[in-house]
C-alpha positions as CSV (number, residue, x, y, z in Angstrom):
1,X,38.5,-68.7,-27.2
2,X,38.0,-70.3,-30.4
3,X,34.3,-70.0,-31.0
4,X,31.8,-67.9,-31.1
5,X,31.8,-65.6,-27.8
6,X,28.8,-64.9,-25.4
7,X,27.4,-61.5,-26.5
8,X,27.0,-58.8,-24.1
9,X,23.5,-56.8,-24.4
10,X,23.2,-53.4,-23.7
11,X,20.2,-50.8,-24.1
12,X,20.1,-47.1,-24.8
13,X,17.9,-44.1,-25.4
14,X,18.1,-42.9,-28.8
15,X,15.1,-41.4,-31.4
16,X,12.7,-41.5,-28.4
17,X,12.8,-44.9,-28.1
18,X,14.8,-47.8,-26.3
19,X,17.5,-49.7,-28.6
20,X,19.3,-52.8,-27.8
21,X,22.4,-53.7,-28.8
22,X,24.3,-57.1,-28.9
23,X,28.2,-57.2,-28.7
24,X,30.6,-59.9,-29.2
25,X,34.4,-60.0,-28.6
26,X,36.4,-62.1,-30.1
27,X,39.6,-60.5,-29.4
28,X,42.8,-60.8,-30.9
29,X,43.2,-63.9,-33.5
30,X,40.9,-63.8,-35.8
31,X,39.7,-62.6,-39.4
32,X,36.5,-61.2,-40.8
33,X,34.6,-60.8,-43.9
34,X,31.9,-58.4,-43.5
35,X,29.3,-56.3,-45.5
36,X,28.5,-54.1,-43.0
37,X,29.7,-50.2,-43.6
38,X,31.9,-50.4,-40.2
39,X,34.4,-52.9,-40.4
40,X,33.5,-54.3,-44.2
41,X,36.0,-55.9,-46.4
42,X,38.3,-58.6,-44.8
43,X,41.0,-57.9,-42.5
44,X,41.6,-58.8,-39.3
45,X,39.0,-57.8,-36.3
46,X,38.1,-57.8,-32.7
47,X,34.8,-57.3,-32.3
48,X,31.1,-57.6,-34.1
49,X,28.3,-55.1,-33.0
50,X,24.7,-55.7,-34.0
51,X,22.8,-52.6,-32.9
52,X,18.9,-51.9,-33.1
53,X,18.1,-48.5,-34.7
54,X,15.1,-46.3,-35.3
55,X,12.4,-47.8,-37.8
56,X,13.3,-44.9,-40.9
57,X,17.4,-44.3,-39.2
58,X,18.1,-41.6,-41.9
59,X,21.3,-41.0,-40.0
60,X,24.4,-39.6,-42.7
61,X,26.8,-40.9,-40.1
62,X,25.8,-44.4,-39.6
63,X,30.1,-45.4,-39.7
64,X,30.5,-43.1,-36.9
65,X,27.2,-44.2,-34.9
66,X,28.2,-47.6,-35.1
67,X,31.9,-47.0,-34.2
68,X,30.6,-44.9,-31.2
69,X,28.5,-47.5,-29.6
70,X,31.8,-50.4,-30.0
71,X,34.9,-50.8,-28.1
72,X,37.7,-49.4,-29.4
73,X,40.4,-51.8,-31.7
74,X,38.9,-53.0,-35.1
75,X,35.3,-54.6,-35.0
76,X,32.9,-54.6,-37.2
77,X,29.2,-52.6,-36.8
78,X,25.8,-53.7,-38.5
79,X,22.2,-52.3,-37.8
80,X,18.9,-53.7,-37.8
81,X,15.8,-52.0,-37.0
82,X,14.3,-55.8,-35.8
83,X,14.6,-55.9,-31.4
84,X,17.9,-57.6,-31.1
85,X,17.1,-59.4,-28.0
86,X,15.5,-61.7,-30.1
87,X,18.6,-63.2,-32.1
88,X,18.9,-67.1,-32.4
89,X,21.8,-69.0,-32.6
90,X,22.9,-72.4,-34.0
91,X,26.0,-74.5,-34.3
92,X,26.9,-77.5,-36.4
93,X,30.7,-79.2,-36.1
94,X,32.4,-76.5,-34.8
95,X,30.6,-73.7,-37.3
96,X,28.6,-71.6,-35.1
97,X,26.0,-68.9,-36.0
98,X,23.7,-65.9,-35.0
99,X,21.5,-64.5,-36.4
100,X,18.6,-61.6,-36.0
101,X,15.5,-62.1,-38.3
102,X,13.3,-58.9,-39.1
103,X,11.1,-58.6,-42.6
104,X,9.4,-55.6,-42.1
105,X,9.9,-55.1,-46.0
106,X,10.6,-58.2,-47.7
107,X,12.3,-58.3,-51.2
108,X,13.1,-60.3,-54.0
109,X,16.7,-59.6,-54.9
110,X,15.9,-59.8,-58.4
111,X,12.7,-57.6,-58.9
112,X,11.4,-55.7,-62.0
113,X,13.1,-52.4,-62.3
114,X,10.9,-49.4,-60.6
115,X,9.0,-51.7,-58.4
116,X,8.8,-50.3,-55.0
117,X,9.1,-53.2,-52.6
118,X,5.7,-53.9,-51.0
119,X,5.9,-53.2,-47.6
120,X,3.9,-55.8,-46.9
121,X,3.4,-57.8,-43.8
122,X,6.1,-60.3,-43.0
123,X,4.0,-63.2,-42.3
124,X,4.3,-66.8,-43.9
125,X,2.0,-66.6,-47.2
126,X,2.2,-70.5,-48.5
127,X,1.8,-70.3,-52.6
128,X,3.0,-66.9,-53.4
129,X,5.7,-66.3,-56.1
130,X,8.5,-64.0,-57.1
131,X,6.7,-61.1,-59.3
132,X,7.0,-61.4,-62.5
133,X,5.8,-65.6,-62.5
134,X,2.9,-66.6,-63.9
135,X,0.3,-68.2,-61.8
136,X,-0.1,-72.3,-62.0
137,X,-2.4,-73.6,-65.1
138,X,-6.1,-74.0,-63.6
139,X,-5.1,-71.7,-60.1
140,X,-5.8,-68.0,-59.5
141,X,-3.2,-66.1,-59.7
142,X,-2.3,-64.8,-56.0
143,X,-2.2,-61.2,-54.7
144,X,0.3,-59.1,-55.2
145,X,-0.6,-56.3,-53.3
146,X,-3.0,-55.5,-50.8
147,X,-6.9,-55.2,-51.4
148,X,-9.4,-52.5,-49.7
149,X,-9.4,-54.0,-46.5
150,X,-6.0,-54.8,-46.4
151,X,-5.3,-51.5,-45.1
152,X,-4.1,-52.1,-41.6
153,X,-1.4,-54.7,-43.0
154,X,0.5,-52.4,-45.1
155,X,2.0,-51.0,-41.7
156,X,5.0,-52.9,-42.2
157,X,7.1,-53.6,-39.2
158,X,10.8,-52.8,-39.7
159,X,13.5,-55.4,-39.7
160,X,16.9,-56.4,-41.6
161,X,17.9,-60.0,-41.6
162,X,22.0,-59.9,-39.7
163,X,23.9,-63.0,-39.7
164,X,26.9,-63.7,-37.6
165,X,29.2,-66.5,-38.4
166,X,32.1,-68.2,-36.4
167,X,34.3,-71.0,-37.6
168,X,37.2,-71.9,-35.4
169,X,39.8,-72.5,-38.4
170,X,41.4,-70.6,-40.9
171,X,39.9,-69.7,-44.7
172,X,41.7,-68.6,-47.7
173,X,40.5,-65.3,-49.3
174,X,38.6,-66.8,-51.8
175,X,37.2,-69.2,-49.5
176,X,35.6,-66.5,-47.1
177,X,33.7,-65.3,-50.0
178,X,32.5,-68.5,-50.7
179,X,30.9,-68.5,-46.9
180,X,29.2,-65.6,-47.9
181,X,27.9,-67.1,-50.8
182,X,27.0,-70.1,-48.4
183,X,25.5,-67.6,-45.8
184,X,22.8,-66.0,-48.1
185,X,22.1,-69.4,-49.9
186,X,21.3,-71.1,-46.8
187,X,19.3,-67.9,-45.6
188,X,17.3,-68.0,-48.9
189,X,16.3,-71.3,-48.2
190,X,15.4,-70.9,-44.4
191,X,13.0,-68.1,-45.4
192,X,11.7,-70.1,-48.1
193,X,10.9,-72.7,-46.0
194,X,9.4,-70.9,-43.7
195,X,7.0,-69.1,-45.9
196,X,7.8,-65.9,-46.3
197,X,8.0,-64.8,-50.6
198,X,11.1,-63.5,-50.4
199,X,15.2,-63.7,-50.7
200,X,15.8,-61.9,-47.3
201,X,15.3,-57.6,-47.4
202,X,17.5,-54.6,-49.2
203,X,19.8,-54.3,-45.6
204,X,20.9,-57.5,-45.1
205,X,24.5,-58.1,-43.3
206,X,26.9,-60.4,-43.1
207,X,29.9,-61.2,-41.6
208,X,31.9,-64.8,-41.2
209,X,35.2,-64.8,-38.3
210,X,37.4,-67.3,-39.1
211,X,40.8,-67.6,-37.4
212,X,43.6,-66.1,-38.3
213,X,46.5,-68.5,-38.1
214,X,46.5,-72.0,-39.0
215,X,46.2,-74.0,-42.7
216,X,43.7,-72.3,-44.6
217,X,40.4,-73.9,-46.0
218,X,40.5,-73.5,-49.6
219,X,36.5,-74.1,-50.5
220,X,33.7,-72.6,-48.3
221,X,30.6,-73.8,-50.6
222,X,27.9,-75.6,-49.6
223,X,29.8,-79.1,-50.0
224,X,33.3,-78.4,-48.6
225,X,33.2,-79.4,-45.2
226,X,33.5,-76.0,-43.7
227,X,30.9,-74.6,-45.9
228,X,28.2,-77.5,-45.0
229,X,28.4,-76.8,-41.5
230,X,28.2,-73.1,-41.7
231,X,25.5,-73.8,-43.7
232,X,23.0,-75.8,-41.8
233,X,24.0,-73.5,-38.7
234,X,22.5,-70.8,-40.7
235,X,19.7,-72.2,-41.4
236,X,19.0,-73.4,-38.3
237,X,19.6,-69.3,-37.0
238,X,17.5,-67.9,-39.6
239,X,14.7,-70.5,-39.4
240,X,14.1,-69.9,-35.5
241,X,14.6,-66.8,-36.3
242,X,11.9,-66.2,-39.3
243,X,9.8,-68.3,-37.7
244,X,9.9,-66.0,-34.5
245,X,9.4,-63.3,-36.4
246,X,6.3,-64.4,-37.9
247,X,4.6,-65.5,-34.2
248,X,5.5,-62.3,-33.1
249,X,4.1,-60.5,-36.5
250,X,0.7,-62.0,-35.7
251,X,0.2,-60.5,-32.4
């Protein structure tokens, strides 16, 4: 197996309510980069859980939760609060990617110190702009935050924005944190582009498998070769993904 594995999905009963989970086995071979609490760092790994939690997990454990729901061996465990059954995936020239889209509280990764994050629904808004910008000469500035009868839209549904790559060669250290790079550049722009005034929410995770044996990559930007592909698989994932979300957000 030199790709991205078929993931297993599982459910349980947890908080009062039923969780999904998606697992995928890779198996021996291969290396990951990760930002997720179980399994973060780079080193060499097995397995990659994506596990649905409670909307407000306040859990003090979340290393051991996640561990407890994988197989044993090293893997890697990231939660999402967004129905996992959902995930989309994408490929592009071997580069193949997952992704779960949930914007329950969307953010700005760069936002004015003390600022709560809105909590406002996740649902394309066309025009608006990173707080702090001023508003176009001659145009209203637009909303902010929510007016009198906005009330019933600050119920924000939960979500974190996971992102699953697989590339079936080998990277250098410095290249695999280049993917990442590549990862959250190319999910910027998918969310972007689909309308939703934000740079992805305050939980995302990441985590790229590359192989372990074989010449290394040395670049994984945007322009190396390894790096393009991952990159429009991304944005493919987190595109179908957002744009899911957002159907789904409207019901």
């Amino acid at each position: 197996m030199t790709g991205l594995p078929r993931p297993s999905l599982t459910h349980r009963a947890e908080d009062g309510a039923r969780l999904g989970t998606l697992l995928w086995r890779f198996g021996p071979g291969w290396r990951m980069i990760s930002s997720a609490m179980l399994g973060g760092g780079i080193g060499p790994r097995e397995w990659v859980l994506n596990a649905q939690v409670a909307s407000g997990y306040a859990r003090m454990d979340p290393v051991e939760h996640m561990a407890s729901l994988g197989p044993a061996g090293p893997g890697v465990g990231m939660m999402t609060a967004a129905p996992v059954e959902r995930f989309r995936v994408a490929a592009d020239g071997g580069a193949e990617a997952a992704a779960t889209v949930g914007l329950g509280v969307p953010t700005w990764a760069a936002s004015p110190e003390g600022v709560p994050d809105p909590g406002l629904p996740a649902v394309p808004q066309p025009g608006r702009r990173p707080p702090g910008h001023a508003p176009e000469r001659g145009r209203e500035a637009t909303r902010e935050t929510p007016g009198p009868g906005d009330a019933a839209a600050c119920l924000p549904r939960p979500g974190t924005v996971n992102i699953l790559v697989a590339a079936p060669v080998a990277f250098s250290d410095a290249a695999l944190v280049n993917a990442v790079m590549t990862v959250t550049e190319a999910k910027t722009q998918a969310l972007l582009e689909a309308g939703f005034p934000c740079t992805g929410t305050a939980s995302d995770a990441v985590c790229v498998a590359v192989r372990r044996e074989g010449p290394a990559e040395p670049f994984g930007g945007p322009r190396s070769v390894w790096g393009a592909r991952i990159a429009r698989a991304v944005h493919r994932a987190v595109l179908d993904g957002a744009r899911d979300w957002a159907e789904h957000a409207a019901v």
